[in-house]
Backbone bond lengths (Angstrom), bond angles and torsions (degrees), N, CA, C in turn:
res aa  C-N    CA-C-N  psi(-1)  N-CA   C-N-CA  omega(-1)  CA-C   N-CA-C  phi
1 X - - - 1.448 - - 1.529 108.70 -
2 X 1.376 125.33 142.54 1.474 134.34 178.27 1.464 88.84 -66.76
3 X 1.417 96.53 167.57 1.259 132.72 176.50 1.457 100.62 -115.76
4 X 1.597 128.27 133.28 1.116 134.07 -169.63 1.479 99.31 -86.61
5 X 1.775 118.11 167.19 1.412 114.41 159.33 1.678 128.48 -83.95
6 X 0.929 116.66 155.05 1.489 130.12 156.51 1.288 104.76 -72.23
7 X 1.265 135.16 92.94 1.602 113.98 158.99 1.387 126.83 -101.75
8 X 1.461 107.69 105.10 1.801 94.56 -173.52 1.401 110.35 -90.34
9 X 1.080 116.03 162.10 1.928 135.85 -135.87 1.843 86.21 -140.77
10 X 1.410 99.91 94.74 1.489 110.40 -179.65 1.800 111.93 -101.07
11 X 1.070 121.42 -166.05 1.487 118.18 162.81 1.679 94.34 120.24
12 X 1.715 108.77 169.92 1.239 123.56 178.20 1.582 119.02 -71.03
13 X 1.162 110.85 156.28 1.605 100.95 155.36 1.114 131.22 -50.33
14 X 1.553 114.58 127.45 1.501 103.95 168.70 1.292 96.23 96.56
15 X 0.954 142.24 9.43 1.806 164.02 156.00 1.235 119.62 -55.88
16 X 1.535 104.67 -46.52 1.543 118.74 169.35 1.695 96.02 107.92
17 X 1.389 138.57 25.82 1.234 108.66 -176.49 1.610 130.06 -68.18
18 X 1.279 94.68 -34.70 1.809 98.80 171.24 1.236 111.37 -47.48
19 X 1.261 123.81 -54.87 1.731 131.56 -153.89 2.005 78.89 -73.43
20 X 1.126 136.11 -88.18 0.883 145.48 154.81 1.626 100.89 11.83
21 X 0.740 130.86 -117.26 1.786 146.02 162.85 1.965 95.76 11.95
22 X 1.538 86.82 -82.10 1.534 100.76 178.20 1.485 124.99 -38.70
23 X 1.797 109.60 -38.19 1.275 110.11 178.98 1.606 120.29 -72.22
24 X 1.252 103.71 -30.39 1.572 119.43 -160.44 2.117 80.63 -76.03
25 X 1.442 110.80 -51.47 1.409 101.91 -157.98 1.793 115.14 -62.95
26 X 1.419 99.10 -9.04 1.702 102.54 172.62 0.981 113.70 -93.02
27 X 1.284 137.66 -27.83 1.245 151.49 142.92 1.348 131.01 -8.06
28 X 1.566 95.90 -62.66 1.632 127.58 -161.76 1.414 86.58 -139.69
29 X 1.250 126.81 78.85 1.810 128.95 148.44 1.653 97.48 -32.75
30 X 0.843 106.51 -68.93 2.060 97.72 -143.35 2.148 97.84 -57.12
31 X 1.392 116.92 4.20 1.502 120.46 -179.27 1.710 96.19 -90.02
32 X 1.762 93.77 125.22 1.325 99.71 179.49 1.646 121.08 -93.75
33 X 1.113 120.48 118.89 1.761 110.30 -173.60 1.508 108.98 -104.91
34 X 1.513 87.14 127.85 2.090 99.78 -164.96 1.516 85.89 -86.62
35 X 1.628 101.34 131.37 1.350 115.02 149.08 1.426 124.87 -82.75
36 X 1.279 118.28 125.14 1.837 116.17 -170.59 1.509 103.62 -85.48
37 X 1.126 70.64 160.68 1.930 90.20 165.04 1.565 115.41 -110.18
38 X 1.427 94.96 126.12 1.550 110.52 -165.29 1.819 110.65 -111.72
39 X 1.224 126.72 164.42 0.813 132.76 141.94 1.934 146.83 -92.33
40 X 0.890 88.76 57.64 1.441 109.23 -167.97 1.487 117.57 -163.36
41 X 1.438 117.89 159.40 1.373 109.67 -150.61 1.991 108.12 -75.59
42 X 0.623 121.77 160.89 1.572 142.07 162.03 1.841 101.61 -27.22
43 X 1.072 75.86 -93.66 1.850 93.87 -176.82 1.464 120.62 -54.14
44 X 1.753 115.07 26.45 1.140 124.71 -165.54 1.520 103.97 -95.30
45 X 1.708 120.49 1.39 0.879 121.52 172.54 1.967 110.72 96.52
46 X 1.592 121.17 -178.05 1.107 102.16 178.96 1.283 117.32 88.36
47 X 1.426 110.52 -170.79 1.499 147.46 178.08 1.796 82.69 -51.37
48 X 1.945 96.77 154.01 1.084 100.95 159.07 1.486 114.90 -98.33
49 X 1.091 110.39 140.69 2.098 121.79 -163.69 1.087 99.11 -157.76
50 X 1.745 101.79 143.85 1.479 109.25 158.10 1.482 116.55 -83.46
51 X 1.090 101.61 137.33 1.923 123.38 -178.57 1.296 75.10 -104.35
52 X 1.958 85.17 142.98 1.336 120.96 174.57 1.936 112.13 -162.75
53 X 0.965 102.17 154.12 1.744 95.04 -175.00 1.399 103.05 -77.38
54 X 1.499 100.11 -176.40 1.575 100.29 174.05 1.441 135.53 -73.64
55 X 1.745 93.41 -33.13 1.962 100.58 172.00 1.520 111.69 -69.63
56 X 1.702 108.99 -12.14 1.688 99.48 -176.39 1.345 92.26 -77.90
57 X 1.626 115.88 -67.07 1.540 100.07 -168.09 1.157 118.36 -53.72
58 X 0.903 141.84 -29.37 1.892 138.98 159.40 1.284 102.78 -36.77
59 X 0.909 129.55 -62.00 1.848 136.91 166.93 1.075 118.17 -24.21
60 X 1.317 95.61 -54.34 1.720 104.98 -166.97 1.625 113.92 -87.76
61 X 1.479 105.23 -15.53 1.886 115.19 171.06 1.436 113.25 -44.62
62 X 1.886 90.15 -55.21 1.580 134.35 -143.71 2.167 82.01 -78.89
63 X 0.988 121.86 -59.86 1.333 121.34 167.80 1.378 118.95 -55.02
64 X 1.226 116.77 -26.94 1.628 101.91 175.08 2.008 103.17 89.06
65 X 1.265 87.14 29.02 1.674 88.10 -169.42 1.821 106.85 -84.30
66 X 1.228 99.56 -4.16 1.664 107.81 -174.32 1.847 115.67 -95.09
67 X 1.277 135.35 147.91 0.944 129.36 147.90 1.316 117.95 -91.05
68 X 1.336 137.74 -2.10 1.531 129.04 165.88 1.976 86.18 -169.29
69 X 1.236 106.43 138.38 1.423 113.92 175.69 1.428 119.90 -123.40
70 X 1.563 152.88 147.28 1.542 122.91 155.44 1.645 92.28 -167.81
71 X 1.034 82.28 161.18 2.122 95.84 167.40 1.440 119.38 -98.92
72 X 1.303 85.40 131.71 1.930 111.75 158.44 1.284 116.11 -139.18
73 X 1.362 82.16 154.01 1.625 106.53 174.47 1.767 106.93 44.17
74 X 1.350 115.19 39.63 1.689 108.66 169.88 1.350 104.89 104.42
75 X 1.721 121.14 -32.18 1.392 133.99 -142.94 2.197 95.81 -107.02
76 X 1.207 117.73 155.13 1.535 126.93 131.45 1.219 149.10 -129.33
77 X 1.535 109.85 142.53 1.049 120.57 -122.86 1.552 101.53 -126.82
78 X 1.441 126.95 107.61 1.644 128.81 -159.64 1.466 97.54 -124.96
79 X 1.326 109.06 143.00 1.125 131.68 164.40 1.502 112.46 -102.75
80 X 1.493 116.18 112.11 1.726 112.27 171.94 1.227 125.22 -56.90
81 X 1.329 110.59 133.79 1.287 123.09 169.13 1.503 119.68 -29.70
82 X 1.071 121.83 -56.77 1.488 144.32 -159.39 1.799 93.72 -57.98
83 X 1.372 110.68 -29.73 1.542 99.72 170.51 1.324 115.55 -35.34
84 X 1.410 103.52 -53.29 1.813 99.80 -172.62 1.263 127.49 -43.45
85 X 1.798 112.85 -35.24 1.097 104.36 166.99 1.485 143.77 -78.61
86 X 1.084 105.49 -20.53 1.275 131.17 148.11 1.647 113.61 -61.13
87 X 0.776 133.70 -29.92 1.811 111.56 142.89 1.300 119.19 -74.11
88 X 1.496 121.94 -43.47 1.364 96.87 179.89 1.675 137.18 -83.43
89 X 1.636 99.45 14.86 1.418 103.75 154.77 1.576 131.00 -88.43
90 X 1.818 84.21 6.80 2.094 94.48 -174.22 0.940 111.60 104.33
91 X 1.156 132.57 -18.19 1.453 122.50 -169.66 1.462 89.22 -69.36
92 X 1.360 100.12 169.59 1.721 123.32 166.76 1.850 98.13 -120.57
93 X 1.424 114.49 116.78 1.377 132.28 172.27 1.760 101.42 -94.87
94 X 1.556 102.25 124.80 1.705 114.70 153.19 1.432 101.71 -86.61
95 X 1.528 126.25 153.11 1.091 169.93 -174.16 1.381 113.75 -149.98
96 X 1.597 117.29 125.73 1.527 129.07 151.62 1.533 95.18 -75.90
97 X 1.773 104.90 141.42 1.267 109.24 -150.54 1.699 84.87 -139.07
98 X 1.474 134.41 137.82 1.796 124.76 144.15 1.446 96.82 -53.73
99 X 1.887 105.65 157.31 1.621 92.57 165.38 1.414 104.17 -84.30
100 X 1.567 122.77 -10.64 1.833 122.87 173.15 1.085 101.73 -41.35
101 X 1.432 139.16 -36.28 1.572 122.92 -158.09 1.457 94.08 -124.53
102 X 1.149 118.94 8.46 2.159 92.90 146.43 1.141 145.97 -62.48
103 X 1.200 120.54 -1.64 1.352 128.33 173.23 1.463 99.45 -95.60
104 X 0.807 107.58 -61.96 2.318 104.32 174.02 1.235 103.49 -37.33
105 X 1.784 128.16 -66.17 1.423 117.57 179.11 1.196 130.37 -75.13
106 X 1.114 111.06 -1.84 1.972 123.34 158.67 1.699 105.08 -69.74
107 X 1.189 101.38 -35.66 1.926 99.96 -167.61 1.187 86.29 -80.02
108 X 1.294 136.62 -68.51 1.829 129.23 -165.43 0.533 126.88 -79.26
109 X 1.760 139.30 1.51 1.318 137.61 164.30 2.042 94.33 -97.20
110 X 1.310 101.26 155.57 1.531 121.05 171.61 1.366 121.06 -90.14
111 X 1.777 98.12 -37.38 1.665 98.40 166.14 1.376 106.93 -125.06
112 X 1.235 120.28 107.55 1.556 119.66 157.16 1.095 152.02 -111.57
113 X 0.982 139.53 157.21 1.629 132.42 -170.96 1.253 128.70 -160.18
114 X 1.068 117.84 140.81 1.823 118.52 -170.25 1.273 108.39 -104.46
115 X 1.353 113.37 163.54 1.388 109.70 -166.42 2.114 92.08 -153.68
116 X 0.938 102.57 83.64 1.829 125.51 -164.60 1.149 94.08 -84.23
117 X 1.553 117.04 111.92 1.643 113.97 177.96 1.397 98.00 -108.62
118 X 1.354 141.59 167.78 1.203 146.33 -169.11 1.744 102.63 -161.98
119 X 1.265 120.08 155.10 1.319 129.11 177.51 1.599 108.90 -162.58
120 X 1.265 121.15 116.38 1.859 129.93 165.35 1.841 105.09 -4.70
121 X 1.078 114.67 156.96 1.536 91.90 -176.39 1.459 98.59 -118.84
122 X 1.160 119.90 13.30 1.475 107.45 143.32 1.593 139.91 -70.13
123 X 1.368 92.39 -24.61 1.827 112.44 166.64 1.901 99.06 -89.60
124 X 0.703 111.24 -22.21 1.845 100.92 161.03 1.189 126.18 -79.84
125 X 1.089 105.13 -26.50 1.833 124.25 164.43 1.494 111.16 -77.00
126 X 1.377 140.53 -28.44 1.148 141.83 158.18 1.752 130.57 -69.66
127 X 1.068 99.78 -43.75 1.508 128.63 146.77 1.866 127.99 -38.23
128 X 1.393 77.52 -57.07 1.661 72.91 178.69 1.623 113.06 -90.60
129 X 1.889 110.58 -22.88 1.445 86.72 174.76 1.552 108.35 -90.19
130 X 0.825 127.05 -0.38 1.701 110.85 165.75 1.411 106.02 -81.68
131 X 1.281 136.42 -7.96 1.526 109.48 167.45 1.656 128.24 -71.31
132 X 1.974 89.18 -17.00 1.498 101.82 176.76 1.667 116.89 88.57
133 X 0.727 103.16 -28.79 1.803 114.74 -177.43 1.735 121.04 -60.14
134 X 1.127 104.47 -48.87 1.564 111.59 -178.66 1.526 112.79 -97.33
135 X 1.180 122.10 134.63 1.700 117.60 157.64 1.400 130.16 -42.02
136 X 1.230 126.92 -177.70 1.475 133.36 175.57 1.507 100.09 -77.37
137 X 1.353 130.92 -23.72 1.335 135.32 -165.14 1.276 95.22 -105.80
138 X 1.577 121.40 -27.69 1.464 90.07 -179.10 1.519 108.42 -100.10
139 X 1.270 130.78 -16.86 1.264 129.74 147.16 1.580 110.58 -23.94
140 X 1.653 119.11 -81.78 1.082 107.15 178.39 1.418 138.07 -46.34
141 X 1.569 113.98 -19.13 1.060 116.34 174.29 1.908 112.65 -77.41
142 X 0.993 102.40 -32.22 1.662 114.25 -179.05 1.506 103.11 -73.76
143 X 1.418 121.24 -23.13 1.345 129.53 170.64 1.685 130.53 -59.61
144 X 2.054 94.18 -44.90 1.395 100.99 158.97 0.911 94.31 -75.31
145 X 1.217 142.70 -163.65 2.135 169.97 147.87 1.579 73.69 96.39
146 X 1.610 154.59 -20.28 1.376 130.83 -161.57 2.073 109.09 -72.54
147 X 1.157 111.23 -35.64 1.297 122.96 169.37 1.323 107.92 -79.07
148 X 1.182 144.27 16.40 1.601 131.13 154.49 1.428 100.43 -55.53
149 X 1.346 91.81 141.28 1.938 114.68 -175.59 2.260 93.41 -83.57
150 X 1.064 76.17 178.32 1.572 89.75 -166.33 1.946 100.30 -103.82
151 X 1.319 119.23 122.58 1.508 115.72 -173.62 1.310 115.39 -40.20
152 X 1.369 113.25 129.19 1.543 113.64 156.97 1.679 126.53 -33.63
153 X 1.266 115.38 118.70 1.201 112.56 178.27 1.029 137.23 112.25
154 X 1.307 105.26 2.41 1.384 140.43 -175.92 1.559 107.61 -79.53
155 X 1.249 122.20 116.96 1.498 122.77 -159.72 1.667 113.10 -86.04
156 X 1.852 103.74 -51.12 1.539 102.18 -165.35 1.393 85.15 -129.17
157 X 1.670 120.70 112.76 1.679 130.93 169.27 1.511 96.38 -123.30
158 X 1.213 112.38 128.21 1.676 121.63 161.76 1.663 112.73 -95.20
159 X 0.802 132.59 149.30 1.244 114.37 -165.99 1.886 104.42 -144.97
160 X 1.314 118.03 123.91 1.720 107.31 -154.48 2.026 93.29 -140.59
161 X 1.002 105.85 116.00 1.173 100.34 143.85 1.260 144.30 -29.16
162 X 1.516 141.00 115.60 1.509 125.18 168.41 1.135 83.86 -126.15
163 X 1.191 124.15 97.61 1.833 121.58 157.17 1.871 104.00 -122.93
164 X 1.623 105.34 2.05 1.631 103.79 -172.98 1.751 95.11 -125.77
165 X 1.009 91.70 -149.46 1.663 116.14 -176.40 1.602 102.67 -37.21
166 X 1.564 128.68 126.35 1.639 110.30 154.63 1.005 140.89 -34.33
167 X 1.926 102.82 -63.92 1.645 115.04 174.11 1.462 100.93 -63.87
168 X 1.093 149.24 -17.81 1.757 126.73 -179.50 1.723 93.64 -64.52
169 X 1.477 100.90 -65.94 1.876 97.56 177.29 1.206 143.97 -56.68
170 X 1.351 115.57 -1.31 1.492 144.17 169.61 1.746 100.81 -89.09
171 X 1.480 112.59 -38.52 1.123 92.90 164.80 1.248 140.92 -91.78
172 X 1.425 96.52 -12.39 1.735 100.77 165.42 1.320 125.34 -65.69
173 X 1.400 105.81 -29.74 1.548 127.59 171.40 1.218 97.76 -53.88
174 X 1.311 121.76 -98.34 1.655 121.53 171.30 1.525 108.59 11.30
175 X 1.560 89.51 -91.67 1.697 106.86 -155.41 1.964 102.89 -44.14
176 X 1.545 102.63 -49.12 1.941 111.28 -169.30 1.392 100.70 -75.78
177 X 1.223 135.77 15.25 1.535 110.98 177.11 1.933 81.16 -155.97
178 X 1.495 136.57 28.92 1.384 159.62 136.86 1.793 75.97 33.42
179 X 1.557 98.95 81.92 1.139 136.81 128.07 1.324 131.36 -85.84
180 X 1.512 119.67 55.04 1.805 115.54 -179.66 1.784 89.52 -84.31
181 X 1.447 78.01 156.10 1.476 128.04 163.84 1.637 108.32 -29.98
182 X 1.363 113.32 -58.90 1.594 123.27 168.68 1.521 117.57 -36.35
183 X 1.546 114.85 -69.14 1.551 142.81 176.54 1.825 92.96 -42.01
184 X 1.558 100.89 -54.57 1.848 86.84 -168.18 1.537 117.43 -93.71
185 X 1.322 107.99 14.30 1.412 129.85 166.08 1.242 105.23 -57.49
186 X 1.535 104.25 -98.97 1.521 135.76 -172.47 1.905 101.61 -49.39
187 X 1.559 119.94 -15.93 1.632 116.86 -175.35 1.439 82.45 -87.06
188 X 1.183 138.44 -58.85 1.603 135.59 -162.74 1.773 105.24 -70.29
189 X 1.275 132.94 -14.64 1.445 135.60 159.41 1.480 101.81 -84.63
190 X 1.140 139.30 -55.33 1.784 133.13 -175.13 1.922 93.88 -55.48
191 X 1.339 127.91 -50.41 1.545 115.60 -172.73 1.269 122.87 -63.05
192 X 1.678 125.17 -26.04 0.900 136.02 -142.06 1.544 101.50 -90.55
């Protein structure tokens, strides 16, 4: 039996990866999308994630409940274990990924792949103030970190524009990381 991919879903704020993520996963049923475990509350808006405090996720380190864990921006940020199994029934799982920890999930995953979305940063600047959440200062600050280069060493990155239409970039997604219909066929018959 194949081994499914890891694909982590990198890019700036305001990039669109959720909407992105979400679109591709209706798309392509048999694509599994890992919900993380966060530190911060629930209703913080965003991605759907489990919120948890800090002594839980400490808990859950100390258990080994993570397949790759790390901090940003103040926050931590776990990926469940249970992914694994969910690759090794074939599926291919997206993950929002830091690019700090692509090299860790390049070493422990067998199949991986990035999926680098990018957008003009004037449409990231539009983006982020209509979500309402961040200041003008912290916008700008989320504005620099948008040109961070991608870690050395990084083997398989696709890299796609979303600065236009979703479905155009859902389909580029598709076609550059050859997600047909077939592939998520036969993954949704192997789970079943």
């Amino acid at each position: 039996m194949n081994t499914g991919r890891l694909i982590a879903v990198v890019g700036p704020s305001g990039v669109g990866k959720d909407s992105v993520m979400q679109a591709l996963a209706r798309r392509r049923p048999g694509l599994h999308l890992v919900r993380r475990v966060i530190t911060r509350p629930e209703d913080a808006g965003g991605e759907d994630f489990e919120g948890v405090s800090e002594a839980e996720f400490t808990r859950r380190v100390e258990a080994g409940a993570f397949a790759l864990h790390w901090r940003a921006h103040n926050l931590a940020y776990g990926v469940p274990v249970g992914v694994r199994q969910v690759l090794g029934a074939g599926r291919d799982a997206l993950v929002n990924l830091s690019r700090a920890v692509l090299p860790e999930a390049q070493a422990r995953f067998d199949r991986f792949a990035v999926l680098s979305l990018t957008a003009a940063p004037s449409i990231l600047a539009d983006r982020l103030a209509a979500r309402g959440r961040e200041t003008r200062e912290d916008i700008a600050r989320r504005l620099e970190r948008a040109g961070f280069a991608m870690p050395e060493g990084i083997d398989s990155v696709v890299t796609v524009d979303n600065g236009g239409a979703l479905d155009d970039t859902v389909q580029t997604v598709i076609d550059r990381l050859h997600l047909d219909e077939t592939m998520t066929k036969t993954t949704r018959e192997v789970t079943q």
